[in-house]
Every structure is written in structure tokens, then in C-alpha cells.
C-alpha positions in Angstrom: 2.1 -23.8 60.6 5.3 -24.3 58.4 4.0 -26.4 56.4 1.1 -23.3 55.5 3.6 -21.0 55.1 5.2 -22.8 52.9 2.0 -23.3 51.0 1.3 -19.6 50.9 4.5 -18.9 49.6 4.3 -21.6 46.8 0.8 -19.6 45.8 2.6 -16.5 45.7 5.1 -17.9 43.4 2.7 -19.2 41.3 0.7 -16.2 41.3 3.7 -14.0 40.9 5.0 -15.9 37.8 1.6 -15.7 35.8 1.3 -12.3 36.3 4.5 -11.7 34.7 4.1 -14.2 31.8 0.7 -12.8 31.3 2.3 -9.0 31.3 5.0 -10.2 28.9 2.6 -11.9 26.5 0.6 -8.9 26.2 3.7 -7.4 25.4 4.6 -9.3 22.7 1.2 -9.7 20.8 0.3 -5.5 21.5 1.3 -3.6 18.2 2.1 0.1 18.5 -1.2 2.3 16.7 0.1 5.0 14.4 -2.5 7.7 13.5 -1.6 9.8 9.4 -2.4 13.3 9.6 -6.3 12.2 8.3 -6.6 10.6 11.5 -6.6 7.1 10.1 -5.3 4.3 12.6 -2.9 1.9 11.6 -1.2 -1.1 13.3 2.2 -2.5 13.2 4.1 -5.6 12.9 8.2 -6.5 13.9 9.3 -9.1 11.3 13.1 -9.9 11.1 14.5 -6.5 12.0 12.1 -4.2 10.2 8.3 -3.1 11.2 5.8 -2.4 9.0 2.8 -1.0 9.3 -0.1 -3.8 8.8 -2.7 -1.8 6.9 -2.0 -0.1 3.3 -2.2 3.9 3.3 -5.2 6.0 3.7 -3.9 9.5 3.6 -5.4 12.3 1.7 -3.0 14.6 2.9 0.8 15.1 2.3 2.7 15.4 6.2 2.4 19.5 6.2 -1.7 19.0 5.6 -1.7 19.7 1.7 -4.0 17.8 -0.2 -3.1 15.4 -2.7 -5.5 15.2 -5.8 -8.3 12.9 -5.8 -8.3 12.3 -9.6 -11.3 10.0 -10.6 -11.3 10.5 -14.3 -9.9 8.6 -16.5 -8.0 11.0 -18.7 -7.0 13.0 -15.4 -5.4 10.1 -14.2 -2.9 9.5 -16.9 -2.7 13.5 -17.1 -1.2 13.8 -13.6 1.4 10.9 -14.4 2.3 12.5 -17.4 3.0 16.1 -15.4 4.7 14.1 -13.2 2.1 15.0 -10.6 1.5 13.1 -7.4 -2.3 11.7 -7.1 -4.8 9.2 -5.6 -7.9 7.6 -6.0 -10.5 5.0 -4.5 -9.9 1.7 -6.1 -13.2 2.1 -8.9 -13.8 5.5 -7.4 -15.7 3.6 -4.2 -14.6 4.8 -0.9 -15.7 2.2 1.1 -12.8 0.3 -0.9 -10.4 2.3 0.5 -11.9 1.4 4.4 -10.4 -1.9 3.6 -7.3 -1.8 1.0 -6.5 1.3 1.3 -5.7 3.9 -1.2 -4.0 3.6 -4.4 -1.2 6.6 -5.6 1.3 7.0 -8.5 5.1 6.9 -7.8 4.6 11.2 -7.5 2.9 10.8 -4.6 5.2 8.4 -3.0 8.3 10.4 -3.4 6.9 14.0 -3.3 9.0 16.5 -1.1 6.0 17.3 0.8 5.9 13.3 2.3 3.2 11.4 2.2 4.1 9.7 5.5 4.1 10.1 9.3 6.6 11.1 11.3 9.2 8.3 11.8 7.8 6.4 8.4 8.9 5.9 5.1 7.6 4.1 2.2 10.4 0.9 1.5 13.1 1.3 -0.8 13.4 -1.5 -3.1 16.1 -3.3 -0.9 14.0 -3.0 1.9 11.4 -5.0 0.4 14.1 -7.5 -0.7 15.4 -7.9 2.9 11.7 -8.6 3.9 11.0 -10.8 0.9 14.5 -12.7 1.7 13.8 -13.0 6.0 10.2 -14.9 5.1 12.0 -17.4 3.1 12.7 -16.2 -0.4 10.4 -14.7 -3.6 9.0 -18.4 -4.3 7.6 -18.7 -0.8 7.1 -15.5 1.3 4.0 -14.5 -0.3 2.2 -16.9 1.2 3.8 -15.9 4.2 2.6 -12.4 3.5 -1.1 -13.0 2.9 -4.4 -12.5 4.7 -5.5 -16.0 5.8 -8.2 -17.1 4.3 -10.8 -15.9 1.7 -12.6 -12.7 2.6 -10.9 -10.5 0.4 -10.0 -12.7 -2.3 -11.7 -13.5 -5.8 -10.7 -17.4 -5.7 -8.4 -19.9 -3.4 -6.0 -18.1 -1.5 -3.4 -20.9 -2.2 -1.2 -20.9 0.4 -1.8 -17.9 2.3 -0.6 -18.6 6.2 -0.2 -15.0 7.1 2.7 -16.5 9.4 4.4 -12.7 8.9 1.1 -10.9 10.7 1.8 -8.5 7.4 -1.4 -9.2 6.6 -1.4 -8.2 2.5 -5.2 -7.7 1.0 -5.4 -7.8 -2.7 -6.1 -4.2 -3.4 -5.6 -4.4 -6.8 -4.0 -0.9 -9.3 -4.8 1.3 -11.5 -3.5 1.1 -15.5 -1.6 3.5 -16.8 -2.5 4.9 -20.2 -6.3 3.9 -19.9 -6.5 5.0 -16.1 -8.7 1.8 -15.5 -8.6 -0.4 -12.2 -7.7 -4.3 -11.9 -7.1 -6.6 -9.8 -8.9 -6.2 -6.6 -9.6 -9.3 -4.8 -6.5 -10.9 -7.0 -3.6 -8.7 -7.1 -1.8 -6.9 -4.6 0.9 -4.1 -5.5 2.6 -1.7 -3.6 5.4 0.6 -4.3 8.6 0.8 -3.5 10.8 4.1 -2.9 13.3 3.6 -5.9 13.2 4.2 -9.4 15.2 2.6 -12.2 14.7 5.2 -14.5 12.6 8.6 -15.6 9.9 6.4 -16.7 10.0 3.4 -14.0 10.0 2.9 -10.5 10.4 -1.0 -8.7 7.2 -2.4 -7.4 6.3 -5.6 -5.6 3.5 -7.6 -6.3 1.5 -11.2 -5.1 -1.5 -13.0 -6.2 -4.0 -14.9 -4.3 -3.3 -17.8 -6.1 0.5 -18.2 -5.6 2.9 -18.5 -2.9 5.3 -16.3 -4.6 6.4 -12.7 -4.6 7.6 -10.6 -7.6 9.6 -7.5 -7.8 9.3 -5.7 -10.6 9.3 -2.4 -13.1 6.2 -0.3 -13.5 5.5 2.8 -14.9 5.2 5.9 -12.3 1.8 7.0 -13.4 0.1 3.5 -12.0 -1.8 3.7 -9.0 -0.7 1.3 -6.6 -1.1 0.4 -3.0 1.5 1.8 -0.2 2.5 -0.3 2.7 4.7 1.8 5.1 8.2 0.8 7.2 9.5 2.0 9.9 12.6 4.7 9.9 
């Protein structure tokens, strides 16, 4: 009889432990859902001691429900940036695009008063993306770290793209600036930063799918780039 007691407790135990290993893994690998005012869903990822969101931005909508321009014209496009207006577009003017990359918005957009972001978000400052770029182990290498896996979304060889980060980066490509044309999807991806260097430029980051590496750089505010959200 002891000796079945002892059993049962030794099953318990068991049973006990991998229920709360199993509760704790689910845990760790569940990432919060954020919803934008357009009702879009986006995940998140902790990396170092900063969480970003793992899909670019879809919004159509500044936070207090205002529309931002959907310029698809060519001449509108460098128009806007030249009135220092905040706009966005499809990348080639194709929504379905934007299902996967997400949209693409000049540096008016990012830092209009209205905020483009949800509650509790905030598109990265340029040292925030430095602190990411530093934590996943320096510019030469944390690209790699950075990208998708594989080569869905990518022109050509996705050199060393591990993902290891879970940030997940899809090469949405940009928009040009004087001619308002679109380059770079399926090689490029570029997302803004928060901070400007002067009236003209603001720093953006930017990877290709066939390097490791990660550069931070100037571009001109009327661009259209890609937005990848942090965390307040």
C-alpha cells in the first residue's frame, strides 16, 4: 500500500511539473496582439530590453481617427514632402502589398502631432535602433539576425538571414524622392527612425537580402519608407 502511495505521489509530481513547464513555455513563446485604430493586428517581440512590434505599420489613420493621404501620384508624392505634409501609399500603389510589408510614409507622417501610433507605441528614435542594432551583435551582423528566414519574400539568396531576433524584417522596399517612384521590394528594407539631422534629413535604417549587415543612415523626409514600431 506504501509502496502505491508512493507511486501516486511520484505521478503527481510528475504531472504537476509538466503542467507548469508547459504553462510557462506558453508564456514565453505567446506575444502580446496590438490592434492600430484601422483594426489591423500586430504581434510583438522582447529583444534585449526593448519590444517591438513584428509587423511594419498598416495605419491609415493618425491616433484621433484623421486620415492620412493616400497619395498615389507621382508628382503628389514629392508635393506632400515638399509641403512638408505627412502621407502614405501602397508600395506600387497595390494593396495587397501592404497585407504583407506594410505601408510605406514620409518622415511627416512619422512625426506628425496627431501620432501615427497606438497607445503606448512610438516609432524608434535613432538611438533606439542603435541599442537594438548593438544587443544582436553589431551593424556587420545583426541584419542577418533581423531577417525573415528563408526566401518568400525575397528577390535572390537571403544570405544569412537566421531571424534569431523573431523581428522578422521583410524587404518592403521605398519610395524615391524627387521622381515619387518605388524600389526595392523583395531587396531592400527601410524603416524610419524618429530623429532628424536636419530640415531636410531624417536617420533611417536599412538591410538587404543579400547581407548580414545593417546601415544607419541619412535620407531625405519626403521618401516613403517602412515603420516598425517600439514600445514606450
Amino acid at each position: 500500500m506504501k509502496s502505491q502511495l508512493n507511486l501516486i505521489s511520484k505521478a503527481l509530481f510528475v504531472l504537476i511539473y509538466l503542467l507548469f513547464a508547459s504553462c510557462n513555455e506558453d508564456e514565453i513563446g505567446t506575444n502580446a496582439i496590438v490592434k492600430d485604430i484601422d483594426g489591423n493586428i500586430y504581434h510583438t517581440v522582447t529583444i534585449g530590453t526593448q519590444t517591438w512590434m513584428v509587423e511594419n505599420l498598416k495605419t491609415t489613420k493618425f491616433r484621433d481617427g484623421s486620415s492620412i493621404p493616400n497619395v498615389t501620384d507621382n508628382n503628389d508624392w514629392t508635393n506632400y514632402g515638399a509641403m512638408n505634409m505627412g502621407a502614405y501609399c501602397d508600395y506600387n500603389n497595390t494593396d495587397s502589398y501592404s497585407n504583407t510589408y506594410g505601408r510605406l510614409y514620409n518622415w511627416y507622417a512619422v512625426t506628425n502631432e496627431r501620432n501615427i501610433c497606438p497607445p503606448g507605441w512610438h516609432v524608434p528614435s535613432s538611438a533606439e535602433w542603435e541599442t537594438l542594432i548593438s544587443f544582436l551583435g553589431g551593424k556587420n551582423e545583426a541584419g542577418g539576425a533581423m531577417k525573415e528566414k528563408g526566401t518568400t519574400h525575397c528577390s535572390g539568396p537571403n544570405i544569412g538571414g537566421t531571424n534569431s531576433s523573431g523581428f522578422t524584417a521583410l524587404p518592403g522596399g521605398c519610395r524615391q524622392i524627387d521622381s515619387g517612384m518605388y524600389y526595392g521590394n523583395g531587396v531592400s528594407c527601410a524603416w524610419w527612425s524618429s530623429s532628424q539631422i536636419n530640415e531636410q534629413s531624417a536617420w533611417y535604417c536599412q538591410l538587404y537580402y543579400n547581407q548580414t549587415s545593417i546601415n544607419k543612415m541619412a535620407f531625405d523626409k519626403a521618401a516613403g519608407c517602412s515603420i516598425r514600431l517600439i514600445k514606450d
